[in-house]
C-alpha positions, 0 to 999 in steps of 0.5 A: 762733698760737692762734685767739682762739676756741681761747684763749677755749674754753681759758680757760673750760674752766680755770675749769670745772676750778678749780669743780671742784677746790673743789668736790672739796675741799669735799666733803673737808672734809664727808667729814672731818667726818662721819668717825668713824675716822682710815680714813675721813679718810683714804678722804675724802682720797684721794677728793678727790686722785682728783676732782682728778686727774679734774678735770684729766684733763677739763682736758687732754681738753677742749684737745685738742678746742679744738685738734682743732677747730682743726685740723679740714679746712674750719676758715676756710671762706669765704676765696677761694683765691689761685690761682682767675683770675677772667677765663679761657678756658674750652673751645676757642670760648669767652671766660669773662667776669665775666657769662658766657660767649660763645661766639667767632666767627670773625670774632672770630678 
């Protein structure tokens, strides 16, 4: 299951990619209307095919990122590992305690 921050990252990300898709289709309609030939309507839209296809490419490289980061070692750092004791015996005469350690007598033994 996706992170929500992985989700959100994603989320912006598209909307980042839809700016930029009516950004390309704006500066279409300028180019054609400044056009004086049908070559240069047609150069307008094929810029405006290649701004798009631009535009999602960053779309897909910018995901893979958010899933790198994800994926990356330390990712959850903070959580306690489940197979740490915290009571134990530490080296041969000593007692681990949770306020420290101290050492063992014999008559202890």
């Amino acid at each position: 299951m996706r992170s929500a921050k992985e989700k959100v990252k994603d989320m912006a990300s598209t909307a980042k990619e839809k700016v930029t898709e009516g950004t390309a289709k704006t500066q279409e309609k300028a180019e054609k209307a400044t056009a004086h030939t049908h070559k240069e309507r047609e150069m307008a839209h094929e810029k405006e095919k290649a701004r798009e296809a631009e535009a999602k490419a960053q779309l897909h490289l910018e995901k893979a990122e958010h899933r790198a980061d994800t994926a990356a070692p330390g990712h959850g750092v903070g959580r306690v590992p489940l197979t740490k004791h915290a009571h134990g015996t530490g080296p041969t005469g000593t007692y681990t305690a949770p306020g420290g350690t101290y050492p063992t007598g014999e008559k202890y033994l």
